[in-house]
C-alpha positions in Angstrom: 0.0 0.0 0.0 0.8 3.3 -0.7 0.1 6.9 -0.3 -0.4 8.8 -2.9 0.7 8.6 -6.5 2.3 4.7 -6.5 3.0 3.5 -9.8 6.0 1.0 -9.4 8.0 1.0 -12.3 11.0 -0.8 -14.0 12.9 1.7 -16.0 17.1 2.4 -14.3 18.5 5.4 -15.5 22.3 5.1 -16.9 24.4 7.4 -14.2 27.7 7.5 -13.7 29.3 9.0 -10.6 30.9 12.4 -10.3 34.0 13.3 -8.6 33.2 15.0 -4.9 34.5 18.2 -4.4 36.7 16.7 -1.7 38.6 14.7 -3.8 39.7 17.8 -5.1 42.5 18.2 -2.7 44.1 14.5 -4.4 47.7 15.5 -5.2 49.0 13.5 -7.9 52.8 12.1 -7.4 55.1 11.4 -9.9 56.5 8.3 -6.7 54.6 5.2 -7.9 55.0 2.3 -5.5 53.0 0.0 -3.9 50.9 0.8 -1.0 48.9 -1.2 0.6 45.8 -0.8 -0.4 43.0 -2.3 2.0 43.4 0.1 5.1 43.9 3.2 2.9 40.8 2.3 1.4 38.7 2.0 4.9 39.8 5.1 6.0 38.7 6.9 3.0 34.9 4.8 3.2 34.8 5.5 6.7 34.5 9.5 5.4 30.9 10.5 6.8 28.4 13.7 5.6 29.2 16.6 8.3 32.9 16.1 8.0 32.6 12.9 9.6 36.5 11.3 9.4 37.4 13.8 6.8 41.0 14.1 8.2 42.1 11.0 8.3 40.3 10.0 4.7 42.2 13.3 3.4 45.8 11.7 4.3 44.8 8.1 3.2 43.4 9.5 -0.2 46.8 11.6 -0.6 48.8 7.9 0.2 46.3 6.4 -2.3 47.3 8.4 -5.1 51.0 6.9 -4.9 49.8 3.8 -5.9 50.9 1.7 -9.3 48.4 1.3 -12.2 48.6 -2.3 -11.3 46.5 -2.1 -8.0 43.4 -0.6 -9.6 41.8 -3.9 -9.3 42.2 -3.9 -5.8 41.3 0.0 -5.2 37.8 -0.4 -7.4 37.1 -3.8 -5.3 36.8 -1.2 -2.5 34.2 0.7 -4.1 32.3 -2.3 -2.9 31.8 -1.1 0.6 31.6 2.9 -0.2 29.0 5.3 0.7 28.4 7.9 -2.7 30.7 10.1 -1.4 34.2 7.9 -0.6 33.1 6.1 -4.2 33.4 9.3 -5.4 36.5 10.1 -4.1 37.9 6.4 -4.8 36.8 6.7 -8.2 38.7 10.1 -8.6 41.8 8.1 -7.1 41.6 5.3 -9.8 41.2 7.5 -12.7 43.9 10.0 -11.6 46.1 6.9 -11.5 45.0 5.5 -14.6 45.7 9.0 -16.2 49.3 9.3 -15.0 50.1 6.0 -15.9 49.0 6.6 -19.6 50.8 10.2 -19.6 54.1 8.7 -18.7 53.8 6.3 -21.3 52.5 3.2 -19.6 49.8 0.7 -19.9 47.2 -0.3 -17.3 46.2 -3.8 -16.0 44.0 -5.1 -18.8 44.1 -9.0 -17.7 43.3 -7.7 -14.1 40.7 -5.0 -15.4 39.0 -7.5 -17.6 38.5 -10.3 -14.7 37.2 -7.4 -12.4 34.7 -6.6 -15.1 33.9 -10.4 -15.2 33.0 -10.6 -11.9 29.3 -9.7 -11.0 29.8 -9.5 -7.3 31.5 -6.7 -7.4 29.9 -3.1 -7.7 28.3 -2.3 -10.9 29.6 1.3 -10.3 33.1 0.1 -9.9 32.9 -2.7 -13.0 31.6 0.1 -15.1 34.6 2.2 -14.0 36.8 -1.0 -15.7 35.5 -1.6 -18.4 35.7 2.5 -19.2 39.6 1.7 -18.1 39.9 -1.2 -20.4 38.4 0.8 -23.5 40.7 3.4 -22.9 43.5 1.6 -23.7 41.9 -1.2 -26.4 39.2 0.8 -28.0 38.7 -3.4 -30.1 37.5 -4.5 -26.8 33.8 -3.5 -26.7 33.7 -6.4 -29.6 34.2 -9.3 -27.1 32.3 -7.4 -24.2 29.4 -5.9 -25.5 27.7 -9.4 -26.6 28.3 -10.4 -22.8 26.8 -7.1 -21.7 23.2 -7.8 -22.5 22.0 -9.6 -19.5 24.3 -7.4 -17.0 23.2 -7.4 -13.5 24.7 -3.3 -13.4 22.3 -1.6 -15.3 25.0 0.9 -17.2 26.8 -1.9 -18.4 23.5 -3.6 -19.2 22.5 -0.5 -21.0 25.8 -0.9 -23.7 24.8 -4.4 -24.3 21.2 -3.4 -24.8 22.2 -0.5 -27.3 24.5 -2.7 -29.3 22.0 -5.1 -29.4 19.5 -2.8 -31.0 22.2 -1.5 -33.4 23.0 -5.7 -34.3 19.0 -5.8 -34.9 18.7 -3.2 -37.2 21.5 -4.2 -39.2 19.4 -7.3 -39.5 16.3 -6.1 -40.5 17.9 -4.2 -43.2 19.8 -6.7 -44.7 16.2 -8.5 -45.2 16.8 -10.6 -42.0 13.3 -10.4 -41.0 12.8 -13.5 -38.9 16.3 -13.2 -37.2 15.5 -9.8 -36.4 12.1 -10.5 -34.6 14.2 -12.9 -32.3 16.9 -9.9 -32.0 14.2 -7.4 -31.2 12.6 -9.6 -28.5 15.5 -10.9 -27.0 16.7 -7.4 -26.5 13.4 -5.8 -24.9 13.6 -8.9 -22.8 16.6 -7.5 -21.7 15.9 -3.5 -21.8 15.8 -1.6 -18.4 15.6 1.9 -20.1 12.7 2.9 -21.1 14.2 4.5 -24.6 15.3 1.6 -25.4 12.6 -0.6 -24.2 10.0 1.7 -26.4 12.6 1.4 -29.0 12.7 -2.3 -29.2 8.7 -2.5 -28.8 8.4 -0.4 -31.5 10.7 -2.1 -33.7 8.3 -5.5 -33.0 5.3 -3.3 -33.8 5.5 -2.4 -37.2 7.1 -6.1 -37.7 3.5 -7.2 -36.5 4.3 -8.3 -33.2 2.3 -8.0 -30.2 4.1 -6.4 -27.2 2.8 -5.9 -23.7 4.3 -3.2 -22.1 2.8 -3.0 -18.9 3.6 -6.7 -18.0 7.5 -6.0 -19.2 8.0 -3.0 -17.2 6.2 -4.8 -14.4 3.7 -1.9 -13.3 0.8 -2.4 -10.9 -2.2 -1.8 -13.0 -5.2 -2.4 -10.8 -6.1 -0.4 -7.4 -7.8 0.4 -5.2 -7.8 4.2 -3.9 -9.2 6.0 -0.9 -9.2 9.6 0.0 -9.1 12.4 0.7 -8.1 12.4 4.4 -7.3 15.5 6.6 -3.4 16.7 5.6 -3.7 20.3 6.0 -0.1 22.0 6.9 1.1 18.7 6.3 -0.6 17.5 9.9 -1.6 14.3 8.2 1.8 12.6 6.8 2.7 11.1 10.1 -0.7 9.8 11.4 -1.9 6.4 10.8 -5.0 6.5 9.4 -7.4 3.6 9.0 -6.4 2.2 6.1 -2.6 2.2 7.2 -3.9 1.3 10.4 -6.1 -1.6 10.3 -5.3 -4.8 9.6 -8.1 -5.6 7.3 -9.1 -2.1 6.1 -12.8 -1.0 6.6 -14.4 -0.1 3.7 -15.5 2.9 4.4 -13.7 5.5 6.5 -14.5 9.3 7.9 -12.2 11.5 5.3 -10.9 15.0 4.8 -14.8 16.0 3.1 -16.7 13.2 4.6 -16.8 9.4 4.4 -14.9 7.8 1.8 -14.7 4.5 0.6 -12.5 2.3 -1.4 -12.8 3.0 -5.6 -11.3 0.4 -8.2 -9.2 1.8 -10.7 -7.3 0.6 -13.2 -4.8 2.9 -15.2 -4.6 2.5 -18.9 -0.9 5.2 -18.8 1.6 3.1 -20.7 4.0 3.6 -17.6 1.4 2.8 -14.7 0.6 6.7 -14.0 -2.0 6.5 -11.4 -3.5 9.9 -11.5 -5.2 10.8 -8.4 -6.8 14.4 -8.8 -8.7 12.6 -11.9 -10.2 9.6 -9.8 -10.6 11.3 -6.0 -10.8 14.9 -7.3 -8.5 17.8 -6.8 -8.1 18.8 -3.0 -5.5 20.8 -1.6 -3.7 19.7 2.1 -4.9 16.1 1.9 -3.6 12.1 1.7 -5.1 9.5 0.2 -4.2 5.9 -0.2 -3.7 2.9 -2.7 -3.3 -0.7 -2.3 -3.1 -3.3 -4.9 -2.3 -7.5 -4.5 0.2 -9.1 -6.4 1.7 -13.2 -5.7 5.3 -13.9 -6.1 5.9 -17.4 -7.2 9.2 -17.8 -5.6 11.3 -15.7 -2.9 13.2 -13.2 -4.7 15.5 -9.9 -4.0 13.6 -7.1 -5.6 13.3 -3.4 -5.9 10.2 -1.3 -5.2 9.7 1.5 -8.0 8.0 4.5 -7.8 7.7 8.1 -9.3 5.9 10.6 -7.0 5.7 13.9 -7.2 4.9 14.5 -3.5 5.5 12.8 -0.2 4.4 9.2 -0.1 4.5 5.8 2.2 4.9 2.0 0.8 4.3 -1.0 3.3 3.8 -4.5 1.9 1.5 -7.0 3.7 1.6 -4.4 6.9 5.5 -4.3 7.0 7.0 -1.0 6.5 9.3 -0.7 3.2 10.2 2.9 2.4 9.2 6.5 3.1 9.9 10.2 1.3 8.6 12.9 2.7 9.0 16.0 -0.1 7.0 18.1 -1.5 6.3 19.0 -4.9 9.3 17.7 -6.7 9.8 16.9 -10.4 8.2 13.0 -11.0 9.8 10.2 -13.5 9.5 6.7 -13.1 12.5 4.7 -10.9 12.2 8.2 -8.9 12.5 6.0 -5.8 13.8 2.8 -5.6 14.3 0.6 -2.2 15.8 -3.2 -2.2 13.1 -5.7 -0.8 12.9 -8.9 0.0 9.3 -10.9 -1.3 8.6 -14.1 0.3 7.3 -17.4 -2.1 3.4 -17.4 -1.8 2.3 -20.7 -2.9 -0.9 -19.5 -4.1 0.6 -17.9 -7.2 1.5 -21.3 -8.9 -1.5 -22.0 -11.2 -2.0 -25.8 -12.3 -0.3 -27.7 -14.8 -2.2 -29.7 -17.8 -1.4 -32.8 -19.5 -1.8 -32.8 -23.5 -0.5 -35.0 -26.3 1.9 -36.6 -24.1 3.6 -33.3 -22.7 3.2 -31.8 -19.3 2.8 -27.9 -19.5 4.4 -26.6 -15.9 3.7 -22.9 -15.0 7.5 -21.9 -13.8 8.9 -18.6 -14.9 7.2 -18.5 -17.8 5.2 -21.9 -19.1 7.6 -24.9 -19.5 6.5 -28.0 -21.8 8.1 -31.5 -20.4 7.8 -34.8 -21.9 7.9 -37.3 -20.0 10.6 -40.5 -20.3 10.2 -43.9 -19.4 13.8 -44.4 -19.8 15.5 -42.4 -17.7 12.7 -41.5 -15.5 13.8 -37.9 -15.9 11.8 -34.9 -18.2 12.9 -33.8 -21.6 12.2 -30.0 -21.7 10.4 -29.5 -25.0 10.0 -25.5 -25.3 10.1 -22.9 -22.2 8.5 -19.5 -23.3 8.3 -16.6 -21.3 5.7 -15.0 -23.0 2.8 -17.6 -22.2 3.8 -16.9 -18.3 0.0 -17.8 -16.5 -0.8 -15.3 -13.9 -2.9 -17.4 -10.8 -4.9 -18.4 -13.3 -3.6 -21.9 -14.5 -3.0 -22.9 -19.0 -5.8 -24.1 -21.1 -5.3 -26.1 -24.1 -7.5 -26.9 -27.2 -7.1 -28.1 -30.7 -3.4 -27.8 -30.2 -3.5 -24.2 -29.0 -2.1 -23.2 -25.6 -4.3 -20.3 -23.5 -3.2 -18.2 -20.4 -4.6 -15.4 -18.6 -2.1 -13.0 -16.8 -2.2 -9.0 -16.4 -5.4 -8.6 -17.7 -4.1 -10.4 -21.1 -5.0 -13.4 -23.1 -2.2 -14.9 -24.1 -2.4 -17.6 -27.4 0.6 -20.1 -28.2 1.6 -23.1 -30.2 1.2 -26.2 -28.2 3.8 -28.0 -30.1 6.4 -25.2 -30.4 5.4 -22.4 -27.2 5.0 -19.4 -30.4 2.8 -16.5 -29.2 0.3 -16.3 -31.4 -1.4 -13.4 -30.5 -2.8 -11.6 -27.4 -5.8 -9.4 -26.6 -6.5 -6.8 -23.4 -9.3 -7.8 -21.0 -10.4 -5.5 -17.8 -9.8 -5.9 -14.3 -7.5 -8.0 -12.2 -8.0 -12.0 -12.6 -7.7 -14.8 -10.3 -10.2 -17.5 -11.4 -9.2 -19.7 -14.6 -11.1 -19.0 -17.4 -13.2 -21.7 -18.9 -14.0 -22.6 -22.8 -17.0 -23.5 -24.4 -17.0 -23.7 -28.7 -15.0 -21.5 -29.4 -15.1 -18.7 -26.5 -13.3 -18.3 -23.3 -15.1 -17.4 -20.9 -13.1 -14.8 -18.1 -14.4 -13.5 -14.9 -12.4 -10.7 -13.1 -12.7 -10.0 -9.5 -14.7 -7.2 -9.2 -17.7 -9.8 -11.1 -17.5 -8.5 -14.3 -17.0 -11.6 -17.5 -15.6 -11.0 -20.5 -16.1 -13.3 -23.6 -13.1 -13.5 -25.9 -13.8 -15.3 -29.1 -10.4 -17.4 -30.1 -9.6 -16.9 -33.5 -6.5 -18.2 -35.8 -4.5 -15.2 -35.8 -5.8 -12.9 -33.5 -8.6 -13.0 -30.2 -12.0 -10.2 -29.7 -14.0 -9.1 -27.0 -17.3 -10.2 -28.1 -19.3 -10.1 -25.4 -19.2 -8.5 -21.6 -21.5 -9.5 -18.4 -21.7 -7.8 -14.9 -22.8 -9.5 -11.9 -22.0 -6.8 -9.6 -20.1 -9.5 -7.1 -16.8 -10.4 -6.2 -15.4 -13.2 -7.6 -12.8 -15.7 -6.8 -13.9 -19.2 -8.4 -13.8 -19.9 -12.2 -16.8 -20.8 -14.3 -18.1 -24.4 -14.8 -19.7 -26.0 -18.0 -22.0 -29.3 -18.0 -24.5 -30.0 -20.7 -25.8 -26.7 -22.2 -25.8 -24.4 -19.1 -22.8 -22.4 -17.5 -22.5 -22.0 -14.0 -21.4 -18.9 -12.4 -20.0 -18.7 -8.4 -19.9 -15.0 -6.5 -19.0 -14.5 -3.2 -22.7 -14.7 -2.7 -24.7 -16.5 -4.9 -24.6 -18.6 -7.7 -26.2 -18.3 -11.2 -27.1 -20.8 -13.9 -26.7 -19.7 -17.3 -28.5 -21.7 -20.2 -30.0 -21.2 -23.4 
């Protein structure tokens, strides 16, 4: 839950870390020995805002800079335990160091620089560093790295492998390479964390005919529920916990800034999960309002909570505090905010595997087909596709066709090969599996509302759409000509 304005996003800028004033006072020495490194470096990350250590990380940056060109390795390893500001002023070190070495004529450690760079665990601040280093002297070297580059875990290096990829793509698609190019195009938004280059690839795959979900790459929460206003005048509101923050189970109604307010379901149609609040709860000054939105993680994962706000704002998760900023009218762009979490595996989340035609199609990270052996006893893995990733909702398949139901989406693949065949946009936030009948799927949303998507060769439509006004958790059943239909409260027959 969050207050106000909490569209989580997944879009990391490129940075690249600038040189603190106080590394200004780094003398350069012609005297290049070795130093040891290690406790020169812990003075300098012990270096605190306030002035905090700033004498002693002064005289151990000064020592630094006698080092050899040969220790940069072990000075950029350093980085790994810096605040902003001693990274800044280690990073100064390393390229004032580098520089001299290359002005006297020299050459810097490009075996030593090149297994840094290899090595994930270290900073992605500091690997970027390297491989800047390792250009610098062999300009050739971007050909071996930037292939390597495209699943980075650091998102600037990730961002060169993501732009050569696109480049790679194009080339491609104009030498006629039309196929190969789809491949390049989705492998590389599969990889894209900036949102140029995501839009760029998508776009590419667009006018090449292919569908492309945006929302579910970049990850956004697309279904809320909002309350407000509440009182917030002078700001008297930020630090009291209101009901909704409150309570474990949240009322639905609550006594608010104007009156009593209740809970309103919103879904945002923004292509980058802009949840505007002004347009949905009205435009009031001094007041706080609240969101909350459910989503199930299939395994336990490190993650980041993402959010652009243009104002101050609050983010628990299942009642446990995450994150907080407390401003006030700033600029707003997505990954504004960004705070490491730790999501715990809710079993819930993994939707039911089906049997066909001798394969077994397993919801994983995406939907895995496995053929069973009586040889060896253990699975052959037939295809593994991303794209047809189930939500709660559990696979369908009929005449050799392959349906899930996941963000809002229906999703249609090859049952043989895992191919996305094409996709269509539903409403609302699913749980229950949709059922077929003929050839219509039949989808029911949570806030009681079905949709009927007619399933075509080479593309779904929303044909028909039915409110029952109830919440709904259970799928829809089909026996003889009649359809049966379960709310929270009652339950309907449907027959001709």
């Amino acid at each position: 839950m969050s207050r106000t304005h909490p569209p989580p996003n997944a879009f990391k800028a490129r940075t690249r870390l600038g040189v603190a004033a106080g590394a200004a006072i780094f003398v350069v020495s012609t005297a290049v020995a070795a130093v040891e490194v290690r406790p020169l470096v812990s003075a300098i990350n012990a270096v605190g805002p306030k002035g905090a250590a700033h004498p002693a990380a002064v005289t151990a940056l000064r020592q630094l800079g006698q080092a050899g060109a040969a220790q940069i390795p072990e000075i950029l390893a350093g980085m790994g335990g810096a605040s902003r500001l001693s990274a800044n002023w280690l990073r100064g070190a390393v390229e004032a160091i580098a520089q001299r070495e290359l002005d006297r004529g020299g050459t810097l450690p490009q075996a030593g620089l090149e297994a840094f760079l290899s090595d994930t665990t270290h900073l992605p601040q500091a690997r970027s560093l390297a491989y800047d280093l390792i250009l610098r002297v062999d300009p050739d070297a971007k050909h071996r790295w930037l292939p390597r580059l495209l699943q980075d875990l650091g998102m600037e290096l990730r961002r060169e492998g993501v732009a050569f990829a696109l480049t790679e793509a194009r080339k491609g698609l104009d030498a006629g390479q039309t196929v190969a190019a789809i491949e390049a195009y989705h492998r590389t938004l599969s990889a894209a964390r900036d949102v140029d280059q995501i839009n760029e690839a998508a776009k590419r795959l667009r006018e090449l005919g292919e569908t492309v979900d945006g929302a579910a790459h970049f990850g956004f929460l697309l279904h809320w529920q909002l309350i407000g206003p509440l009182e917030n005048t002078k700001d008297s509101g930020y630090d009291v916990a209101y009901g909704p923050e409150r309570d474990a189970e949240p009322a639905a109604e609550y006594a608010g800034k104007t009156g009593a307010v209740k809970w309103i379901d919103h879904t945002t149609n923004d292509q980058y999960g802009l949840v505007d609040l002004n347009a949905v709860l009205g435009k009031h000054k001094g007041a706080i309002a609240y969101a909350r939105a459910e989503f199930l993680a299939s395994e336990a994962r490190e993650v980041e909570f993402r959010i652009g706000c243009q104002t101050g704002h609050k983010i628990w998760l299942n009642g446990e505090f995450v994150t907080a900023n407390h401003v006030y009218h700033t600029g707003m762009y997505i990954d504004q905010y960004a705070e490491l979490w730790r999501l715990a595996e809710c079993a819930a989340s993994i939707a039911s595997s089906v049997f066909s035609d001798g394969c077994l199609l397993v919801p994983m990270r995406g939907l895995t087909a496995l053929r069973l052996s009586d040889e060896s006893g253990a699975p052959e893995i037939i295809w593994d596709a991303n794209r047809l990733r189930p939500g709660a909702s559990g696979p369908l398949i009929h005449d050799g066709r392959v349906y899930v139901l996941s963000n809002a989406t229906v999703r249609c693949g090859d049952a043989r090969t895992g191919e996305l065949l094409w996709a269509v946009r539903l409403k609302g936030t699913y749980w229950p599996t949709p059922v077929l009948a003929g050839d219509h799927l039949y989808c029911v949303n949570q806030d009681g509302d079905m949709q009927v998507v007619k399933l075509g060769d080479t593309q779904g439509e929303v044909v028909a759409e039915n409110r029952f006004g109830e919440a709904m958790h259970a799928s829809p059943a089909v026996a003889g000509n009649a359809m049966y239909v379960r709310s929270d409260r009652h339950l309907w027959k449907i027959a001709k």
